[in-house]
N, CA, C and O atoms as a GROMACS GRO file, in nm:
protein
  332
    1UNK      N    1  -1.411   1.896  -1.014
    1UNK     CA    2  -1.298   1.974  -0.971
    1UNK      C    3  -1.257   1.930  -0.830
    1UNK      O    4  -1.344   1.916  -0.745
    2UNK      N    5  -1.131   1.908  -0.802
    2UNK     CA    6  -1.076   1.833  -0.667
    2UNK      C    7  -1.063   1.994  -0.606
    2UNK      O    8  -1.014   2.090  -0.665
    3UNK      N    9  -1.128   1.989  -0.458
    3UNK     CA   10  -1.096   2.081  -0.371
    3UNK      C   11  -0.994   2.018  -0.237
    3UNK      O   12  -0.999   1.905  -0.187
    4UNK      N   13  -0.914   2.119  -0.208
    4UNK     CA   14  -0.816   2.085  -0.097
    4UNK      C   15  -0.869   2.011   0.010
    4UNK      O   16  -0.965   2.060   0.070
    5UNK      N   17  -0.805   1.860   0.058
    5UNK     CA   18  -0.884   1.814   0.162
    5UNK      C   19  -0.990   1.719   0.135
    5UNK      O   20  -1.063   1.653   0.208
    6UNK      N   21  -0.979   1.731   0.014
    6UNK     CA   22  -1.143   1.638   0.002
    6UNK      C   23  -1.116   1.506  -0.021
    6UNK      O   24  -1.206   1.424  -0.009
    7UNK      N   25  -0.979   1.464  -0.060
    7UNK     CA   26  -0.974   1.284  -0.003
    7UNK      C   27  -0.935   1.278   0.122
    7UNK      O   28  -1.014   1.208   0.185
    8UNK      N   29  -0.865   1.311   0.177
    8UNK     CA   30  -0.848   1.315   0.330
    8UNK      C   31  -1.005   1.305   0.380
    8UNK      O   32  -1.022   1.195   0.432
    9UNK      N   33  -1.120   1.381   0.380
    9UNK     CA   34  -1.225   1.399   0.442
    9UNK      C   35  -1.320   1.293   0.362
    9UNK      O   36  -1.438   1.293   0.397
   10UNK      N   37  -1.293   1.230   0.288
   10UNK     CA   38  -1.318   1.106   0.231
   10UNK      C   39  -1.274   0.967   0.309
   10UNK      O   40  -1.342   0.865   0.295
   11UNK      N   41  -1.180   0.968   0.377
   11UNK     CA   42  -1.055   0.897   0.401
   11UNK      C   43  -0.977   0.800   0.290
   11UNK      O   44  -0.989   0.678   0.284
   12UNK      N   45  -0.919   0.860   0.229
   12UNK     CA   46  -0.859   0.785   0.128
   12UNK      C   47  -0.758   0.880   0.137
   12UNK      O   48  -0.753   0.998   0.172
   13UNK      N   49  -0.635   0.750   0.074
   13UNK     CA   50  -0.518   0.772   0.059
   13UNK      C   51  -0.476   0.734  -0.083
   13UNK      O   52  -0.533   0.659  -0.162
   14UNK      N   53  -0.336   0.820  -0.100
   14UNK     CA   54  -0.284   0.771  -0.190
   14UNK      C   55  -0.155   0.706  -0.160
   14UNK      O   56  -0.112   0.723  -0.046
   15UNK      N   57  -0.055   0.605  -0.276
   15UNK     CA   58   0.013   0.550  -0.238
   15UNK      C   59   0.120   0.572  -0.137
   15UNK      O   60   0.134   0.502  -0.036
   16UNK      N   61   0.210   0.698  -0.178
   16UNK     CA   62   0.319   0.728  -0.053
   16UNK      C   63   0.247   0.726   0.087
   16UNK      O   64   0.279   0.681   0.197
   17UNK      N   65   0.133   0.795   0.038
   17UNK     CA   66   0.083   0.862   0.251
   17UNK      C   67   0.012   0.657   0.308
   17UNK      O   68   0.008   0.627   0.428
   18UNK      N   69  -0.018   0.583   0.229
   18UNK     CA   70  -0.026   0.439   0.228
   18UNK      C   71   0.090   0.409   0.301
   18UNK      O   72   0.078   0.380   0.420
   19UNK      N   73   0.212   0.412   0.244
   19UNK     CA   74   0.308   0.342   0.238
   19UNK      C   75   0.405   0.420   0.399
   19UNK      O   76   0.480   0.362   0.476
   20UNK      N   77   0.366   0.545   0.398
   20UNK     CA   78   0.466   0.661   0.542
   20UNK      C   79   0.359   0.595   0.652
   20UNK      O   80   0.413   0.582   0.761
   21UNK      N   81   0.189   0.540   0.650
   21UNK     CA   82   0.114   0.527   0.729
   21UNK      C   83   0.177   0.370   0.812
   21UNK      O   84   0.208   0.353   0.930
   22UNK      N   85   0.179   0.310   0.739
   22UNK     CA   86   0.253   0.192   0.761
   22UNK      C   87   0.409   0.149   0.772
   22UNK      O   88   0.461   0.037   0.771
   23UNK      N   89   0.446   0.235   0.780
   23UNK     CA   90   0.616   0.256   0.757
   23UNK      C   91   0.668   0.146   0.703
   23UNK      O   92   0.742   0.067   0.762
   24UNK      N   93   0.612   0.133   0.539
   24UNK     CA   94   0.679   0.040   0.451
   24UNK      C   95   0.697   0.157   0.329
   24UNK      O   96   0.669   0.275   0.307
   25UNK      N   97   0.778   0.015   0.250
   25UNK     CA   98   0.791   0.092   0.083
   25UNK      C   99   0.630   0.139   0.015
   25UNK      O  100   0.513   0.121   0.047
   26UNK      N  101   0.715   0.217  -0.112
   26UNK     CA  102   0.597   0.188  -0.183
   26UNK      C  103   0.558   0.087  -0.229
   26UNK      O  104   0.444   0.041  -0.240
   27UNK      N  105   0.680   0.041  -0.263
   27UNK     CA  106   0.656  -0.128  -0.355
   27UNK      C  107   0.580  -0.187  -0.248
   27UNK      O  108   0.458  -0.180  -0.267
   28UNK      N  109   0.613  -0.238  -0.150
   28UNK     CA  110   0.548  -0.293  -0.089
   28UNK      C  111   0.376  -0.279  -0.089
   28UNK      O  112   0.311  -0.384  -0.083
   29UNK      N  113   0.312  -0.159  -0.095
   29UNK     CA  114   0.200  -0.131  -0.066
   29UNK      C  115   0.147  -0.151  -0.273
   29UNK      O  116   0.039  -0.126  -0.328
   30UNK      N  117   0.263  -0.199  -0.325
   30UNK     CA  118   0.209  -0.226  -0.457
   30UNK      C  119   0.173  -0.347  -0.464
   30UNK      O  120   0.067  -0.395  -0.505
   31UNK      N  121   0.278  -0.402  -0.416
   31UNK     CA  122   0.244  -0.595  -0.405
   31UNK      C  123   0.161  -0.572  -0.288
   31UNK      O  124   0.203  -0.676  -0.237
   32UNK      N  125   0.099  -0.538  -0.221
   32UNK     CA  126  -0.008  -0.634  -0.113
   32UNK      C  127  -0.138  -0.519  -0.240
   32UNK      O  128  -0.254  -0.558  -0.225
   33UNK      N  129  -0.133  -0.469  -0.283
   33UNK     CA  130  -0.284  -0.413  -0.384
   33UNK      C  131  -0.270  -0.546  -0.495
   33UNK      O  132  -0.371  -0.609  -0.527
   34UNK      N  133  -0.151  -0.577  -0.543
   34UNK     CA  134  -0.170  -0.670  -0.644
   34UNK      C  135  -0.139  -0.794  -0.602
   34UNK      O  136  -0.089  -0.853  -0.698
   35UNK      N  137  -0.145  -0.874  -0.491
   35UNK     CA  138  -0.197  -0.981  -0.423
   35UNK      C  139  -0.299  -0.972  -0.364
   35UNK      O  140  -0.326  -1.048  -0.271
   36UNK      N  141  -0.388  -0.869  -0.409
   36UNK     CA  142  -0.503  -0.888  -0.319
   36UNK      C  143  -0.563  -0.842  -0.198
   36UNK      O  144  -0.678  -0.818  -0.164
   37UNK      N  145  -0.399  -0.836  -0.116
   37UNK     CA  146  -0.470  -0.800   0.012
   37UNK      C  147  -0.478  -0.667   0.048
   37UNK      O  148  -0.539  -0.662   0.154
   38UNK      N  149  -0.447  -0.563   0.012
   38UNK     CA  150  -0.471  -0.422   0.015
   38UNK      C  151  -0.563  -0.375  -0.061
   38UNK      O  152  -0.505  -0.334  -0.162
   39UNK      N  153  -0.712  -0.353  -0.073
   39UNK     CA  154  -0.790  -0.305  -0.175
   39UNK      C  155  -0.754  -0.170  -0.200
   39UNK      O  156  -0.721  -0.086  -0.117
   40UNK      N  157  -0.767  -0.156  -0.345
   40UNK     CA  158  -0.737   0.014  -0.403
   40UNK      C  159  -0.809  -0.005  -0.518
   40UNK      O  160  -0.868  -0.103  -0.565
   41UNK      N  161  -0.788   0.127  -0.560
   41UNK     CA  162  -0.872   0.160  -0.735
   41UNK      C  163  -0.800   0.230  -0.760
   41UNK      O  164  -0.730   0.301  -0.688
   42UNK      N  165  -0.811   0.218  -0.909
   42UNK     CA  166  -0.737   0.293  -1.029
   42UNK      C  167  -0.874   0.358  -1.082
   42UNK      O  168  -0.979   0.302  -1.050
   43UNK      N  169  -0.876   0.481  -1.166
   43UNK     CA  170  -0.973   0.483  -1.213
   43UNK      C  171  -0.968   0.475  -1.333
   43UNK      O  172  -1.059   0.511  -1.409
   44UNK      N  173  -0.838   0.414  -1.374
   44UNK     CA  174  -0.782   0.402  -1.551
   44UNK      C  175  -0.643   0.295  -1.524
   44UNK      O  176  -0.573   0.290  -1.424
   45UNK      N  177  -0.634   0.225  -1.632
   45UNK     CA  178  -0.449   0.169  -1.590
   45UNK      C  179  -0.335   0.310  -1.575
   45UNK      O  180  -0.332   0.417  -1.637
   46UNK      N  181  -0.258   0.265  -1.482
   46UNK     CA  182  -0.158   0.339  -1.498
   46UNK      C  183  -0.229   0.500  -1.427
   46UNK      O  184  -0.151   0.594  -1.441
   47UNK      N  185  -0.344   0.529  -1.365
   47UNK     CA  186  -0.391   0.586  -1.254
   47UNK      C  187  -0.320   0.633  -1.107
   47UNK      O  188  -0.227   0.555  -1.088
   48UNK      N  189  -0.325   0.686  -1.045
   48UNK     CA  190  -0.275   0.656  -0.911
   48UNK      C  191  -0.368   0.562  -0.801
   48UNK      O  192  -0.484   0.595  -0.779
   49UNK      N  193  -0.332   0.490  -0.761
   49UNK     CA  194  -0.403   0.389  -0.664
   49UNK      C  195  -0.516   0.523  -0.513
   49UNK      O  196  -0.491   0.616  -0.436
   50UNK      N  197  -0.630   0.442  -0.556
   50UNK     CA  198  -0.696   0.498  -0.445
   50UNK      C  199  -0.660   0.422  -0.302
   50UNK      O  200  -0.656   0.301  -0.323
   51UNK      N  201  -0.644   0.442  -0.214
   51UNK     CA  202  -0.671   0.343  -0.050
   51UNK      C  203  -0.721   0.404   0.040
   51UNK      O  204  -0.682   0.508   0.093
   52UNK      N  205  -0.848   0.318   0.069
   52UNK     CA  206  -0.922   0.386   0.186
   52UNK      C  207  -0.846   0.365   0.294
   52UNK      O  208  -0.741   0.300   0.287
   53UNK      N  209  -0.907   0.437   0.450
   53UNK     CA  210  -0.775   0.443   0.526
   53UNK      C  211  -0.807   0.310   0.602
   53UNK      O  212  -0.718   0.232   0.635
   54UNK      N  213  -0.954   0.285   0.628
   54UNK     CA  214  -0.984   0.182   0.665
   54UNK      C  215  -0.921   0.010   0.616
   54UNK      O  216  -0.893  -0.088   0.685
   55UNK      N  217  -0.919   0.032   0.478
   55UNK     CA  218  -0.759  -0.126   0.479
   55UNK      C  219  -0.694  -0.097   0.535
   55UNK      O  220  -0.704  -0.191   0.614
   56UNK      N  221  -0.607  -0.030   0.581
   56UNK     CA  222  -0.479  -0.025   0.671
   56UNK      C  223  -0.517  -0.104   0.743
   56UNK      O  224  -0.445  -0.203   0.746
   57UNK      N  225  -0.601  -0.107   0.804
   57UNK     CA  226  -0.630  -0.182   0.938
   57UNK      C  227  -0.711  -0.323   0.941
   57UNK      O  228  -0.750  -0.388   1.038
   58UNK      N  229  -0.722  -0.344   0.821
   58UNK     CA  230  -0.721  -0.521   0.765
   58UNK      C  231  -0.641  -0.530   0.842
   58UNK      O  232  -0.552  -0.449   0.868
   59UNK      N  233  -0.678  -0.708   0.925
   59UNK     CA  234  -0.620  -0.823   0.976
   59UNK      C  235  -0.524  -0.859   0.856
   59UNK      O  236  -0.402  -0.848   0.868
   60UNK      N  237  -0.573  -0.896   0.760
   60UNK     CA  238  -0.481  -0.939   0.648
   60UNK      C  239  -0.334  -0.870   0.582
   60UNK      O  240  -0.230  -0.908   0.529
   61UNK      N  241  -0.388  -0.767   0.617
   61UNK     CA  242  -0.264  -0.616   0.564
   61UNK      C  243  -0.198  -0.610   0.712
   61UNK      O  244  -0.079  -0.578   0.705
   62UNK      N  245  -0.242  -0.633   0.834
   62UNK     CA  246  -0.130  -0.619   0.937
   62UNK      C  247  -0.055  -0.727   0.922
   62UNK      O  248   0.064  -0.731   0.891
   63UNK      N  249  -0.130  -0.817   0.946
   63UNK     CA  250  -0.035  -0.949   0.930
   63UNK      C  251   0.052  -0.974   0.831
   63UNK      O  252   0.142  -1.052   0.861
   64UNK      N  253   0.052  -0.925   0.704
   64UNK     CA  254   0.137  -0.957   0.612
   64UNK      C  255   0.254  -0.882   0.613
   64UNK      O  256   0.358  -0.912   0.554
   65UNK      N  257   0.233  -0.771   0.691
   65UNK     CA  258   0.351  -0.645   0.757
   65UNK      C  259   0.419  -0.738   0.833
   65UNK      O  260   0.516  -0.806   0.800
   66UNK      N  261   0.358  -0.736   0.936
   66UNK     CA  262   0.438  -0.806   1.080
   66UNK      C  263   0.518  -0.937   1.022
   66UNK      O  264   0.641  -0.934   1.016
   67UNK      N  265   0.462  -1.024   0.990
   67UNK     CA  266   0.480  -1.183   0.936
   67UNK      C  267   0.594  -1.091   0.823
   67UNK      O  268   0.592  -1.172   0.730
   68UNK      N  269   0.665  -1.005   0.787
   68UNK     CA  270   0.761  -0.966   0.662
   68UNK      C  271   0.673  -1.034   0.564
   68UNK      O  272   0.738  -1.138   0.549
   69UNK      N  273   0.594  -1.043   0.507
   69UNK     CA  274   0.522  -1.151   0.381
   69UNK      C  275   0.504  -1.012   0.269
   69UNK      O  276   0.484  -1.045   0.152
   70UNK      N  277   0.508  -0.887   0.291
   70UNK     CA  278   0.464  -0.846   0.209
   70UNK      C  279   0.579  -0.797   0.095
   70UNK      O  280   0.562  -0.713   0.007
   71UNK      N  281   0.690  -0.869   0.123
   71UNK     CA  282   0.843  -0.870   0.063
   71UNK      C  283   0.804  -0.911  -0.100
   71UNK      O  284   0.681  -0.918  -0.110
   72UNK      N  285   0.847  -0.928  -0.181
   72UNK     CA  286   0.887  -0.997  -0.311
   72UNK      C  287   0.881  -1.174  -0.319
   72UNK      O  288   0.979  -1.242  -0.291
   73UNK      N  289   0.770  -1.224  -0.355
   73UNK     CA  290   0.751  -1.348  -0.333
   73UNK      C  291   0.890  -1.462  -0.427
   73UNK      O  292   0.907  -1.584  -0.426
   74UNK      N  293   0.972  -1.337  -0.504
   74UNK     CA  294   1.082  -1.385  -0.643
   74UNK      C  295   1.228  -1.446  -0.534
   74UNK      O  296   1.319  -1.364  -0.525
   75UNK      N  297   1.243  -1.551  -0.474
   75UNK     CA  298   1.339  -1.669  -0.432
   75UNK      C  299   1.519  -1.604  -0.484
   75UNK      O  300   1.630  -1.634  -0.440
   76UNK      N  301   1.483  -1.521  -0.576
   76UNK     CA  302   1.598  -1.486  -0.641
   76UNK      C  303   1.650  -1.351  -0.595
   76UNK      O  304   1.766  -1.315  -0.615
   77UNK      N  305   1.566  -1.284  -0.538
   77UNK     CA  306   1.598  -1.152  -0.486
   77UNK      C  307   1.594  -1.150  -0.364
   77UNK      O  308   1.497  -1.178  -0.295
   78UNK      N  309   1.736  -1.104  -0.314
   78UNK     CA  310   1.761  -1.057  -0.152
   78UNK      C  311   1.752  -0.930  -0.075
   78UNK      O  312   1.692  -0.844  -0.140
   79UNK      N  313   1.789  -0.893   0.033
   79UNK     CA  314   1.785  -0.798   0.054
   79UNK      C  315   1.924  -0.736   0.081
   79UNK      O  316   2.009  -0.797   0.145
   80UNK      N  317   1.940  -0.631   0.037
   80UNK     CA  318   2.044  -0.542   0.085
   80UNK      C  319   2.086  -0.494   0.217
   80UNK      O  320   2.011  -0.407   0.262
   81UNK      N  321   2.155  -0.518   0.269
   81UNK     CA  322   2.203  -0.519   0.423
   81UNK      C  323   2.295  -0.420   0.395
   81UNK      O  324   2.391  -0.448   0.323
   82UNK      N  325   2.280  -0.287   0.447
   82UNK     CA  326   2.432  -0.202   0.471
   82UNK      C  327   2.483  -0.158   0.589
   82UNK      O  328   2.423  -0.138   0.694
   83UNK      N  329   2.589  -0.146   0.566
   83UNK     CA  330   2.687  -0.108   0.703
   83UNK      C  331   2.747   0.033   0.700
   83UNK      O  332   2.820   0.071   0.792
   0.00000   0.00000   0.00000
């Protein structure tokens, strides 16, 4: 039975509070779990992603922020610029 607080006092996150911690998308925090460089767990497919809070603070996960790398690796998709 999940009691209030008890992943927080775990430190784990789930995807949005991942994604508001780092002030990126979600997608984003989907592609760096499925390249590798963000570790998470599912505990089934199609699960919600576990993230401890401690990846955030991977060298590998900052850098791929900062460096923009953690974008859509697809040559074919741009970004939307609005005015």
């Amino acid at each position: 039975m999940y009691r209030e607080g008890e992943r927080a006092a775990r430190g784990e996150l789930i995807l949005n509070e991942a994604a508001t911690q780092l002030g990126v998308s979600k997608m984003t925090i989907v592609r760096l779990i499925k390249d590798g460089v963000l570790p998470a767990k599912q505990a089934c497919p199609g699960a919600p992603y576990v993230i401890r809070q401690e990846g955030l603070k991977l060298a590998l996960v900052q850098t791929a922020i900062a460096n923009k790398r953690a974008g859509s690796q697809d040559l074919r998709q741009e970004s939307m610029i609005y005015q």
